[in-house]
Backbone bond lengths (Angstrom), bond angles and torsions (degrees), N, CA, C in turn:
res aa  C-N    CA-C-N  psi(-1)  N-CA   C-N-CA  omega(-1)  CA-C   N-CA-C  phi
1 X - - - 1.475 - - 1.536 113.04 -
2 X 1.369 131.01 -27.18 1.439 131.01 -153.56 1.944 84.63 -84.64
3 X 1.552 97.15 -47.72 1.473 95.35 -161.79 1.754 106.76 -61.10
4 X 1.486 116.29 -32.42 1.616 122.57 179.67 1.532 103.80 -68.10
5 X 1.410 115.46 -11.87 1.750 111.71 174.69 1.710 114.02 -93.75
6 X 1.341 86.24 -27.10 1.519 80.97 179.93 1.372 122.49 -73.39
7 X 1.079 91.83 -31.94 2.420 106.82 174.77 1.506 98.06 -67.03
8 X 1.356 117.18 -23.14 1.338 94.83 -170.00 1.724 124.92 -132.23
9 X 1.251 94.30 -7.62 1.681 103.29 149.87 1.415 122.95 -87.56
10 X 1.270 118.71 144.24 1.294 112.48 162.98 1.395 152.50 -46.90
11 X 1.367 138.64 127.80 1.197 127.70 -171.01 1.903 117.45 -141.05
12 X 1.300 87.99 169.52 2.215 88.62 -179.63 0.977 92.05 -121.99
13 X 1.536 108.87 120.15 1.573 128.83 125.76 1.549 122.97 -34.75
14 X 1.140 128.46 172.20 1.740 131.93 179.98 1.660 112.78 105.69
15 X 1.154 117.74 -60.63 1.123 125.30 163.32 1.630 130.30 5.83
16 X 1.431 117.42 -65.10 1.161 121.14 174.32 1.751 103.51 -82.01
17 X 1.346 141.28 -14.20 1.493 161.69 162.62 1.453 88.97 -30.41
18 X 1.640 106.67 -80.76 0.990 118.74 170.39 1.254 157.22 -22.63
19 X 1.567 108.83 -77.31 1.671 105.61 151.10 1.449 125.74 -64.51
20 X 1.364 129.26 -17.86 1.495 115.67 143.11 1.721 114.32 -47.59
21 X 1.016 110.70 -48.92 1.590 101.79 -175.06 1.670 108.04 -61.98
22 X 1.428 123.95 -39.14 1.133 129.59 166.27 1.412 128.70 -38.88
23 X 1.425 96.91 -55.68 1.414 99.00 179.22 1.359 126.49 -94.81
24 X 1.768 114.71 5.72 1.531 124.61 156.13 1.012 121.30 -42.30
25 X 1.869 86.35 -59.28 1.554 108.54 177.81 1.571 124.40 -41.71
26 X 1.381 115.40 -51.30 1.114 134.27 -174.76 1.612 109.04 -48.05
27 X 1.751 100.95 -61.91 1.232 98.47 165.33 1.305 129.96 -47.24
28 X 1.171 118.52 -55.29 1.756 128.51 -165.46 2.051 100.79 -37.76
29 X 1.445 82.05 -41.19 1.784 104.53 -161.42 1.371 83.34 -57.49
30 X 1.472 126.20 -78.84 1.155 131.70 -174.42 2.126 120.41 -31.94
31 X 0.933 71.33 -60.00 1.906 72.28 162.89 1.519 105.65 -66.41
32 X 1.334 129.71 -30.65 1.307 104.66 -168.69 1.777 126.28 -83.34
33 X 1.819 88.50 -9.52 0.925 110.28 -169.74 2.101 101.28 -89.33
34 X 0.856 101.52 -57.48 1.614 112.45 160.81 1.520 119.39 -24.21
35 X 1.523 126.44 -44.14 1.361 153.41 177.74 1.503 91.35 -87.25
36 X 0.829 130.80 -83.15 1.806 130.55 -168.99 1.907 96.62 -43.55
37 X 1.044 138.73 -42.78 1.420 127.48 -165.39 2.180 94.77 -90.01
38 X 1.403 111.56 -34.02 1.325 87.78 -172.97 1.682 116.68 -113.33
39 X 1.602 90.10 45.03 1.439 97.62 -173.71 1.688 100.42 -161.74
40 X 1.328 114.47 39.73 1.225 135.41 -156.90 1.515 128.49 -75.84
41 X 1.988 98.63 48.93 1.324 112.48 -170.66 1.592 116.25 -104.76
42 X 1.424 120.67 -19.37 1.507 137.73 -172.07 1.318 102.48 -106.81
43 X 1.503 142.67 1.59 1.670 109.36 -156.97 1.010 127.98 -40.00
44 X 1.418 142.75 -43.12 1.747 147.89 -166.13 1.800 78.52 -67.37
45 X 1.205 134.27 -52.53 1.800 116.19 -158.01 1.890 99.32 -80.74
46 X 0.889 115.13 -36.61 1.539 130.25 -166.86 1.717 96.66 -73.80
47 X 1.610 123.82 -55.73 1.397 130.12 167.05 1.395 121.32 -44.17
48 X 2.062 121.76 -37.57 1.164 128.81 136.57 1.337 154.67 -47.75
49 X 1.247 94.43 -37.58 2.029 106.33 150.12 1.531 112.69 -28.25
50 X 1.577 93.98 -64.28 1.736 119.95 -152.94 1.710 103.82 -69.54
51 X 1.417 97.74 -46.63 1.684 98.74 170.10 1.496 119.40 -72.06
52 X 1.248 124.60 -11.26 1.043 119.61 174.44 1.830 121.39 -83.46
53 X 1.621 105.69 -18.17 1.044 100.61 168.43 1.378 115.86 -115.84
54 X 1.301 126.88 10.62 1.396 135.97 120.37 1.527 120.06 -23.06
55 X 1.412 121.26 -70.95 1.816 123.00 171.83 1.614 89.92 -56.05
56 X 1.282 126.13 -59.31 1.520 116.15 -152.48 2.186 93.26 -52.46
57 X 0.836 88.44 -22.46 1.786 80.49 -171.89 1.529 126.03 -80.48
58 X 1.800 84.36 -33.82 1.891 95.68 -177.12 1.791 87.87 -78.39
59 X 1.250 127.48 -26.06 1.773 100.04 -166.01 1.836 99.23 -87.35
60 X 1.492 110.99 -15.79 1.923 91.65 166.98 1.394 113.97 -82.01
61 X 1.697 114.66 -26.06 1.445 101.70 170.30 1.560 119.97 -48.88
62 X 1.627 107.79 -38.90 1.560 108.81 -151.48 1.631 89.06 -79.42
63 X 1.949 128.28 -41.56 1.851 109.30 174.27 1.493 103.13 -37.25
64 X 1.472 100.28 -41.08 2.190 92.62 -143.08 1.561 88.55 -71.35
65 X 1.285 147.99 -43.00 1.109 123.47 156.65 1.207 168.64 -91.63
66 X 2.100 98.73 27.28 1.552 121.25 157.34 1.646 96.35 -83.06
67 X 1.167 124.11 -15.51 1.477 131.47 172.89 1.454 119.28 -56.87
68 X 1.799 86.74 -59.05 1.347 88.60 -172.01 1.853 120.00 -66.80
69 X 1.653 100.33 -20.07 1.156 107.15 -162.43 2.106 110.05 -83.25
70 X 1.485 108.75 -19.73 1.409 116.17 151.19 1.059 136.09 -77.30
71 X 1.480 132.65 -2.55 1.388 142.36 -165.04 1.202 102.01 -120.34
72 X 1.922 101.94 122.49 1.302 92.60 179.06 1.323 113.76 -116.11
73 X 1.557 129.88 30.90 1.291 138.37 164.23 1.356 98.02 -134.61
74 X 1.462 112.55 106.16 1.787 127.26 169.61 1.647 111.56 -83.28
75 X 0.836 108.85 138.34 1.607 114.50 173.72 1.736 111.44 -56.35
76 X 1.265 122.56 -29.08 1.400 122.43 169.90 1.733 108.53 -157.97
77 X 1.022 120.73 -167.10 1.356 110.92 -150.17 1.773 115.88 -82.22
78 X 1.404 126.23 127.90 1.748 136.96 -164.99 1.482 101.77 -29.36
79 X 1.979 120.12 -47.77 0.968 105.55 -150.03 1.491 91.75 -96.10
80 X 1.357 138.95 -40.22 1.580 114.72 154.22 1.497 135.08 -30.04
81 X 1.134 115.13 -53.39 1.535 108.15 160.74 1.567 132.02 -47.44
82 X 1.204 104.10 -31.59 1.669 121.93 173.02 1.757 102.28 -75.90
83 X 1.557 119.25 -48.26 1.440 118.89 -165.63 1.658 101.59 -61.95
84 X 1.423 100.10 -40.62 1.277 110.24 -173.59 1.358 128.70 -55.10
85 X 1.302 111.18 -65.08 1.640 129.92 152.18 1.793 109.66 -13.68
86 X 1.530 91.63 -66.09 1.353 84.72 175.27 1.422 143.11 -82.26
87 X 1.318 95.33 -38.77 1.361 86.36 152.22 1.317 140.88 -28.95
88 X 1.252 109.63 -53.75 1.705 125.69 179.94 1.386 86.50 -80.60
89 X 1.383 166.80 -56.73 0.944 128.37 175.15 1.308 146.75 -46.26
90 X 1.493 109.61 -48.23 1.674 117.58 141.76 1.229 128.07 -1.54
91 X 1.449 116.79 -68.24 1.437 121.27 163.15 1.118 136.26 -37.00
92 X 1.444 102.46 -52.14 1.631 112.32 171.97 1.724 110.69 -86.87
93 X 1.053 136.93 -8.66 1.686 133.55 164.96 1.513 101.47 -73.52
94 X 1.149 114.19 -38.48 1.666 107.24 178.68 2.010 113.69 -92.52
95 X 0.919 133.88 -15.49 1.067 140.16 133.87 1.729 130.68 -32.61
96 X 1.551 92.36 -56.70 1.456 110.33 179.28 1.739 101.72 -79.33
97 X 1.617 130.47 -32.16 1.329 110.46 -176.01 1.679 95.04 -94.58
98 X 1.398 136.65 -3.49 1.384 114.74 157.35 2.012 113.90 -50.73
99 X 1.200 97.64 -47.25 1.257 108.70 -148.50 1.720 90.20 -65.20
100 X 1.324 118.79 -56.03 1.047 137.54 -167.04 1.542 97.15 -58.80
101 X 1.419 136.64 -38.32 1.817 126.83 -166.68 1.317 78.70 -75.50
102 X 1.374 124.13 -58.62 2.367 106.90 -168.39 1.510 109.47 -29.69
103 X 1.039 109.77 -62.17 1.405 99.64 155.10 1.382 166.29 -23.78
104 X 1.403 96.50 -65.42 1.225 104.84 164.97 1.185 124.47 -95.76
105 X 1.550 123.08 -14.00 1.763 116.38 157.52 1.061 118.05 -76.84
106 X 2.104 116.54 0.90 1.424 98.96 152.10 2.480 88.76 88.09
107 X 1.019 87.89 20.18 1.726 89.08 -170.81 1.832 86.90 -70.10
108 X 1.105 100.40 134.84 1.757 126.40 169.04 1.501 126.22 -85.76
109 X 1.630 101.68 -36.22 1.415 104.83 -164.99 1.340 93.80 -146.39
110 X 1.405 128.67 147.03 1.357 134.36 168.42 1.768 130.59 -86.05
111 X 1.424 121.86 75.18 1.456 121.98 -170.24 1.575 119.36 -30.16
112 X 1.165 107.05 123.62 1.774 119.61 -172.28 1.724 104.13 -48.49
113 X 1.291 102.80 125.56 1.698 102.49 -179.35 1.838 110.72 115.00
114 X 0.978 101.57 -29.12 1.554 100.91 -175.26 1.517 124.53 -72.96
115 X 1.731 100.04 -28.92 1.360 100.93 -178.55 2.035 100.50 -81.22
116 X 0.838 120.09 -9.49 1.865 125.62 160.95 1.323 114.97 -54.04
117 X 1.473 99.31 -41.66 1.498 98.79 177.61 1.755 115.70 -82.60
118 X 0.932 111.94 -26.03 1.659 115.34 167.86 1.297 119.30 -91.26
119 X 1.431 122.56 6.14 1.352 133.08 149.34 1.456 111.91 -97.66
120 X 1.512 130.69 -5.79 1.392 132.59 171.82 2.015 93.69 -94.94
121 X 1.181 145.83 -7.04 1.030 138.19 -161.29 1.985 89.12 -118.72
122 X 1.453 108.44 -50.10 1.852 105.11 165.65 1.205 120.84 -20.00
123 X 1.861 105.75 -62.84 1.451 108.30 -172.98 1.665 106.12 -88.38
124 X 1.232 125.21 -13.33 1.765 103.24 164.07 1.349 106.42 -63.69
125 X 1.434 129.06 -64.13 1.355 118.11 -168.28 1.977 127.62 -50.87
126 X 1.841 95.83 -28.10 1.582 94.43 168.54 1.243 102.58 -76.35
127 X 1.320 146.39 -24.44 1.738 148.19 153.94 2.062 93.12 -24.46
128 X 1.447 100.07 -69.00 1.167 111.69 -150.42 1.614 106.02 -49.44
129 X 1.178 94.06 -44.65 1.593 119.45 -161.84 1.780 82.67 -68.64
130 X 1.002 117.26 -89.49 1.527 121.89 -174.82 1.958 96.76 -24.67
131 X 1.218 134.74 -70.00 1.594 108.33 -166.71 1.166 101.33 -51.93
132 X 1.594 123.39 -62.22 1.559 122.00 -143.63 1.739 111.98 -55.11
133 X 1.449 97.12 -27.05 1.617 96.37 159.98 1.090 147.86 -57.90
134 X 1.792 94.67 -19.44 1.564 103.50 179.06 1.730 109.95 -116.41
135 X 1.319 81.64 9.19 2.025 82.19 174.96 1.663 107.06 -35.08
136 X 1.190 101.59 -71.98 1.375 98.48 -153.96 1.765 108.37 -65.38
137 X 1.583 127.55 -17.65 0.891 111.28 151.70 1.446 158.92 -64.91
138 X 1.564 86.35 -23.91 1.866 126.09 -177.09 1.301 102.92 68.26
139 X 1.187 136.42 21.99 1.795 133.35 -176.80 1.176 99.29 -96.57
140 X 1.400 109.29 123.25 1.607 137.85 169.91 1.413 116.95 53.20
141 X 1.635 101.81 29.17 1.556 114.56 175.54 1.500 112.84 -52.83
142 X 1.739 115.75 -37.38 1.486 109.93 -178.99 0.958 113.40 -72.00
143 X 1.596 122.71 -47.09 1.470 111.58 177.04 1.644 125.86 -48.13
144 X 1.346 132.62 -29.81 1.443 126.31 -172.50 1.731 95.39 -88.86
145 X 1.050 108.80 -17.94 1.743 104.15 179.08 1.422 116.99 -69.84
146 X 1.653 109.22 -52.89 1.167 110.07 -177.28 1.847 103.15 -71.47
147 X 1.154 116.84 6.18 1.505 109.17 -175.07 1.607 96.29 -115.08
148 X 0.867 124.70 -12.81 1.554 121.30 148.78 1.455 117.38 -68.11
149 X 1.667 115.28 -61.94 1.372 114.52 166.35 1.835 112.72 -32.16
150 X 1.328 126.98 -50.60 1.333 133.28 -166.84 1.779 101.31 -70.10
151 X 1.494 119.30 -25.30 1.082 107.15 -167.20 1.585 107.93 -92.81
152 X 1.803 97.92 -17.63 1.861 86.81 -179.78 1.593 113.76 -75.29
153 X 1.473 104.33 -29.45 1.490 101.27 -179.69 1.450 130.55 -69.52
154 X 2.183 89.08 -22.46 2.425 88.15 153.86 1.266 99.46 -75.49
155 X 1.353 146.62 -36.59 1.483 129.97 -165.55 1.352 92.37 -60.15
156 X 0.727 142.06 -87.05 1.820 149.37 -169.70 1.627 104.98 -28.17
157 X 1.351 120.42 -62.59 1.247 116.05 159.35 1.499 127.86 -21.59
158 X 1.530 104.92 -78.50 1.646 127.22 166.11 1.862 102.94 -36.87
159 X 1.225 90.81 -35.46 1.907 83.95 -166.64 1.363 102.58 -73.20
160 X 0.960 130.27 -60.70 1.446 140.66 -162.57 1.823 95.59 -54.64
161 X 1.517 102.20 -66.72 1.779 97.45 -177.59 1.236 106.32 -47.60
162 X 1.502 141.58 -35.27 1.422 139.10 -170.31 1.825 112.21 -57.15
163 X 1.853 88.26 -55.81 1.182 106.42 179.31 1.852 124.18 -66.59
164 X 1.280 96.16 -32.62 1.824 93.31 170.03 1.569 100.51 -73.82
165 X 1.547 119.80 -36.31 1.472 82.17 -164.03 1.736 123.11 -83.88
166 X 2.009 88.81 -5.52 1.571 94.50 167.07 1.728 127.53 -45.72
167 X 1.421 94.07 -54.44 1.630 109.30 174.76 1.737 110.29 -68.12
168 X 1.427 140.24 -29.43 0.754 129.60 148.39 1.517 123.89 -69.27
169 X 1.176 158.42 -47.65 1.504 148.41 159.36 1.345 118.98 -54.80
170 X 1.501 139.27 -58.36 1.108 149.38 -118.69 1.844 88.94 -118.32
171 X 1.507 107.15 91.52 1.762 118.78 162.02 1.492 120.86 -66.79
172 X 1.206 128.43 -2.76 1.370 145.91 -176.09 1.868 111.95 -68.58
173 X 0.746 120.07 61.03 1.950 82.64 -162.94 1.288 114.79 -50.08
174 X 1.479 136.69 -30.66 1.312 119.15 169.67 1.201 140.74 -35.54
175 X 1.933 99.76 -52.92 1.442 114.27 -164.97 1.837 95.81 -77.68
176 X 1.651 108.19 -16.49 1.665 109.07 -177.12 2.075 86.16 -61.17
177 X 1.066 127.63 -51.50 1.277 109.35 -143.31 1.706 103.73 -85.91
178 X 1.617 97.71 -15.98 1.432 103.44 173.59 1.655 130.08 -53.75
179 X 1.554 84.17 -59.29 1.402 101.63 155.59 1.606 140.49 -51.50
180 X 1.148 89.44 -43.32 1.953 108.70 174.58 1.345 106.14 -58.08
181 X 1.273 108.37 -20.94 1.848 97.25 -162.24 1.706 92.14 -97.20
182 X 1.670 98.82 -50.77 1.468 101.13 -165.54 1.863 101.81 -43.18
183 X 1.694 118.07 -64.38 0.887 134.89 -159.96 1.858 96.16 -48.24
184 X 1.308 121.00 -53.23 1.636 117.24 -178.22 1.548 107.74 -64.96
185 X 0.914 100.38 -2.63 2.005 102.77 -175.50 1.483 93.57 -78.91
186 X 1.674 107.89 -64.69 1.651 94.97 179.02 1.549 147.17 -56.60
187 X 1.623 91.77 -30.68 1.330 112.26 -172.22 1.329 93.21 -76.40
188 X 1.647 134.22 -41.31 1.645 120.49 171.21 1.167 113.73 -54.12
189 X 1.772 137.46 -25.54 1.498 142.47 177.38 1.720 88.22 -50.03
190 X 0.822 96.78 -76.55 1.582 106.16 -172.70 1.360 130.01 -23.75
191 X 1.479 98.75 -57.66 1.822 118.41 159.22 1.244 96.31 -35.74
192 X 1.305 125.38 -80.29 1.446 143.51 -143.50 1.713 106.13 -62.23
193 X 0.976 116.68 1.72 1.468 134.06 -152.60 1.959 84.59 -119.15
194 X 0.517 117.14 -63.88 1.760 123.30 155.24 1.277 147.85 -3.69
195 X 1.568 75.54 -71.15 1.361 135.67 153.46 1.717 129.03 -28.71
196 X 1.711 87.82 -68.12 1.378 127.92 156.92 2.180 99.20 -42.12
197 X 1.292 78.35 -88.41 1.677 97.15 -157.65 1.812 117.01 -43.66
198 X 1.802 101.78 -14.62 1.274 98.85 168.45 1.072 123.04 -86.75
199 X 2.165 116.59 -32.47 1.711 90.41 167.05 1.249 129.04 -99.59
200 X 1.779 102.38 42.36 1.659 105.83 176.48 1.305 84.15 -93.31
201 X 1.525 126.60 -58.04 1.621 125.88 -177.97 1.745 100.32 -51.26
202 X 0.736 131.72 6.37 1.606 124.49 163.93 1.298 118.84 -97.75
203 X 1.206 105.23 -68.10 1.857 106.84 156.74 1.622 114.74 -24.07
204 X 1.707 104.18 -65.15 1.367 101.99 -164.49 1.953 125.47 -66.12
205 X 1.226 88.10 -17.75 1.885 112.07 178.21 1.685 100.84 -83.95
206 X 0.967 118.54 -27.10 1.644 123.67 166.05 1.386 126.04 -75.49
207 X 1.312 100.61 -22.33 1.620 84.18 -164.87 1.776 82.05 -123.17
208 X 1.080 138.72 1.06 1.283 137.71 -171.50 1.561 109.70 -56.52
């Protein structure tokens, strides 16, 4: 019966449009953020980039869900589409408040190693970007997942070495806690990137 409703009630396409556009975004951020740590002459203009496509993300979240909230045949299930959304937004709110603490703690100089870790968060989000493209096909969805999975567990890696050698180099205690936070801000981007790839592997085990 669900499948004789779906041929014959109405429904919107766009949907998957969308979280591709989402998770462009995500990327873009990610590169912008990559360039802002190893080219570390603008932050306040470079920290603006990132927020700017921050809004560009919350105003496609908010269509995809006056969308979701008129459509009454979804391509897969309301509250996946919602987990999803956010999820991939996640990424970029913690992305955007890395960028944003350089800033506002006023950071001067960029500690050797950090921009590794925002080049270990680059290639999760092109991970990201690469499944969400193939959602609706399901082709080689596991492979970019488990290669996201592989990349949070170097982010975590990278974090920890960042973070011991903070407490070993860094006599400051301020700039120790400055750093500590910024540095867990990214390495949670990363998580969140994860995040992502488990309820795409949920979607895709559902509707298979």
């Amino acid at each position: 019966m669900p499948g004789i409703l779906s041929k014959l009630l109405p429904h919107e396409d766009g949907f998957h449009d969308m979280f591709v556009e989402l998770a462009e975004n995500v990327y873009r951020a990610s590169q912008a953020m990559v360039a802002m740590l190893e080219n570390y002459s603008n932050p306040a203009s470079d920290a603006e980039k990132i927020k700017d496509i921050e809004h560009a993300n919350d105003t496609i979240i908010h269509s995809l869900m006056n969308k979701l909230n008129r459509t009454f045949i979804t391509p897969f299930d309301r509250e996946d589409i919602h987990e999803l959304a956010s999820k991939i937004d996640d990424v970029l709110d913690l992305t955007d408040a890395a960028a944003s603490r350089l800033v506002t703690y006023r950071i001067d100089k960029i500690r050797p190693g950090v921009s590794d870790l925002s080049r270990v968060l680059l290639e999760a989000t092109k991970e990201v970007v690469a499944a969400v493209r193939v959602l609706e096909k399901r082709n080689e969805i596991l492979e970019h997942c488990i290669e996201i999975n592989r990349l949070e567990n170097e982010g975590d890696r990278v974090c920890r070495d960042l973070i011991a050698n903070l407490f070993e180099q860094e006599k400051d205690p301020i700039l120790v806690i400055k750093w500590k936070e910024i540095i867990e801000v990214l390495e949670i981007a990363t998580d969140k990137c994860e995040d992502v790839a488990n309820v795409v592997e949920t979607i895709t085990l559902k509707n298979a």
